[in-house]
N, C-alpha and C positions, 0 to 999 in steps of 0.2 A: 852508400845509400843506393837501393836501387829508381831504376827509372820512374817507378809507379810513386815510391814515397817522394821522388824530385819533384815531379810534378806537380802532388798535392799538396807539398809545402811550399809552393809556387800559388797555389791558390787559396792557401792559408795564410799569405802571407799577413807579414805583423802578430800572429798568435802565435802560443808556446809550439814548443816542437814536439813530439809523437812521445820522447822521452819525458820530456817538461808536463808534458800529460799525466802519462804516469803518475811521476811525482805526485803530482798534484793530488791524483783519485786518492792515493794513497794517504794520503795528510789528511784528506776530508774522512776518508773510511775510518783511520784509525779511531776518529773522535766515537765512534760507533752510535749511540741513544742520544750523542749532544751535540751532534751535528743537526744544525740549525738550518731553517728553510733557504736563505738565500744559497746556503751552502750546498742544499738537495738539488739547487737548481744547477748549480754551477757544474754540479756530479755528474746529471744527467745528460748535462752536455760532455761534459770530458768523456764519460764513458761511451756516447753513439760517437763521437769525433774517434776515440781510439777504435772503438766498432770496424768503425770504417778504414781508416786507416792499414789497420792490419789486415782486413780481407781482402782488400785492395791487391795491398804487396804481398801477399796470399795467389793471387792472381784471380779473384773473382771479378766478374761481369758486374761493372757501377749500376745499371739500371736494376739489375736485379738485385742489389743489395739496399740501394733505396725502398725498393718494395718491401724488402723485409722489416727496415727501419720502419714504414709506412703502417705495417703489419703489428708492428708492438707499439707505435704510438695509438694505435686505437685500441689496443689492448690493454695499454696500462694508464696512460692519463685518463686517454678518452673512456667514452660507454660504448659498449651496444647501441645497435637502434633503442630509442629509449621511450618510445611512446608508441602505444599496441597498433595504431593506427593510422592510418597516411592525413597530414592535414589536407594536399591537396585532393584527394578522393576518397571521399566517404567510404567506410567500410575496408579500405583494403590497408594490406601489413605497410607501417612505413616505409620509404625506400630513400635511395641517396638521395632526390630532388626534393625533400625533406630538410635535408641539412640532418641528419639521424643520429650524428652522433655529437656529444658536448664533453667539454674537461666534466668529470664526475662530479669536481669540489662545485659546480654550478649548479646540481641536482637539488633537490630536497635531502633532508638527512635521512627522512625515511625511506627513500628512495631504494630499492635494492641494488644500483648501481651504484651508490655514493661512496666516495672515496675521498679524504681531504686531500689537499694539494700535498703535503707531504707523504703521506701514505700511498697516495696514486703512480709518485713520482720513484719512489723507492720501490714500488711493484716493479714499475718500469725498467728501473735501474734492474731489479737483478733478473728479469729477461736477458737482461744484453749478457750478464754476467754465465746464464745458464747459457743462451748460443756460446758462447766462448770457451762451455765445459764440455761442448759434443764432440762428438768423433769428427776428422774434416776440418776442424777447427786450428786458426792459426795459431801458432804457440808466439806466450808474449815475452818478451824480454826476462831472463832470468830477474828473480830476487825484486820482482818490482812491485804488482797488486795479487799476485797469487796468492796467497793467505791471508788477508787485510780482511776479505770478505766473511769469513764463517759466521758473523753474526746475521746475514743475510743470506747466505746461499748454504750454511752449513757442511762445505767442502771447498777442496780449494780449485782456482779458476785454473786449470788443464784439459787439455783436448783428453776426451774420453772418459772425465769424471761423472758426466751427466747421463741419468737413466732417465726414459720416461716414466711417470709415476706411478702407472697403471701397473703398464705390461713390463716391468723394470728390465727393457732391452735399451742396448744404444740408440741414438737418434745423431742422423748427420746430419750437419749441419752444410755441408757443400748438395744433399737432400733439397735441405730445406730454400737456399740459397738459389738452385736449379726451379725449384717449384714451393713459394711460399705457402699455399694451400695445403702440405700434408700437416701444418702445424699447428694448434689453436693452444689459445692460452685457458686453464683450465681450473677449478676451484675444487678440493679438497673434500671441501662442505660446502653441498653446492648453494649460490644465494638464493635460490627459488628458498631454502630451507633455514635461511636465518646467518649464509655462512659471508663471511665481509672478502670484499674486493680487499687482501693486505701480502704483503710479503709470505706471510706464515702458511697461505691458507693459497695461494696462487703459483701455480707453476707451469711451464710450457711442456703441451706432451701434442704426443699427435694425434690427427684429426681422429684415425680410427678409437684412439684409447676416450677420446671424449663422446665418439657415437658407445662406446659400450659403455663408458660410466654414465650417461643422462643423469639424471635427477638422483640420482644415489651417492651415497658416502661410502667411501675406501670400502670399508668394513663391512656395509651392504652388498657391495657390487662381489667382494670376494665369498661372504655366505649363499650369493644367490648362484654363483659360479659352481660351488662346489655340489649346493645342490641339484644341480642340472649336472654336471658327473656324473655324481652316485645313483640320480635315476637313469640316465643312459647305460650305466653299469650294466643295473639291475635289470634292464630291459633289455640287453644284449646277452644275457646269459646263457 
């Protein structure tokens, strides 16, 4: 065992081990549609504790790997700023002295931020699982949760499985890990348009692929692409 995973099973003490982890995610995932909520919760923690873990003994920087944790807890429990407007000053966008953000499942249903605590929590969950598929990424123990996930991640957990959605290149994750701003978590269908904060519909790309997707779908963004092509085409002829 190296010195990184001594330590933090020193500070873990009394909980399973790194491998016991495993285990674990794995028993819960296989249940896949009938894994129950106590069981979502238990998930989400095994898998940021293995998160962590591994990048650790990886050799990355704690503080900066907290931030990123920090980065998909608002992304996937939490909301956005979720109210247009600051309560403590009239007129202006909310900000953090707000309190801006809330677990989703506490919203209204019609909320376009809502998310129940199961759904919210499984978004969450395979965030961790997508950092895990980028390039940079620790590789985990053979034979353990790499394939477990397909019904949630649609591929299996290896460094370098993971494209961004948009622009389908790699994304590092030692990137991401150095500077957690090039990465936003991003909707498919976006919710301004009806589309749900859910696993299916949610995926981590980065910041630039979400300035170029804005308020459009897949399908738009690649029609409006081509058509701005074929007239710089035809204008350069």
């Amino acid at each position: 065992m190296k010195i990184r995973r001594f330590l933090l099973s020193l500070y873990k003490k009394g909980s399973m081990s790194f491998e016991e982890e495993l285990g674990r995610i794995k028993t819960i995932a296989d249940k896949q549609d009938k894994i129950s909520l106590p069981e979502v919760r238990e998930l989400i923690s095994l898998v940021t504790s293995v998160f962590t873990t591994a990048c650790l003994d990886f050799g990355y920087d704690a503080r900066q790997i907290l931030r990123v944790k920090t980065k998909l807890r608002d992304a996937g429990r939490r909301s956005p700023p979720w109210k247009p407007t600051s309560s403590r000053v009239p007129g202006r966008p909310q900000d953090g002295s707000d309190g801006n953000r809330i677990l989703r499942w506490k919203l209204k249903r019609s909320h376009k931020f809502y998310a129940n605590e199961m759904i919210a929590t499984l978004t969450e969950t395979k965030y961790y699982l997508q950092l895990l598929s980028m390039d940079d990424a620790p590789e985990l123990p053979d034979n353990t949760i790499q394939e477990c996930f397909g019904w949630l991640i649609e591929h299996d957990i290896r460094p370098g499985y993971y494209l961004d959605p948009i622009q389908l290149i790699p994304i590092s994750l030692k990137s991401i890990i150095d500077d957690a701003r090039i990465i936003q978590s991003g909707h498919l269908y976006p919710l301004d348009r009806g589309g749900k904060h859910e696993p299916k519909n949610a995926f981590l790309m980065l910041s630039r692929s979400n300035q170029l997707q804005g308020n459009l779908t897949i399908d738009e963004l690649i029609e409006l692409m081509d058509e701005i092509v074929k007239r710089h085409k035809k204008h350069h002829k």
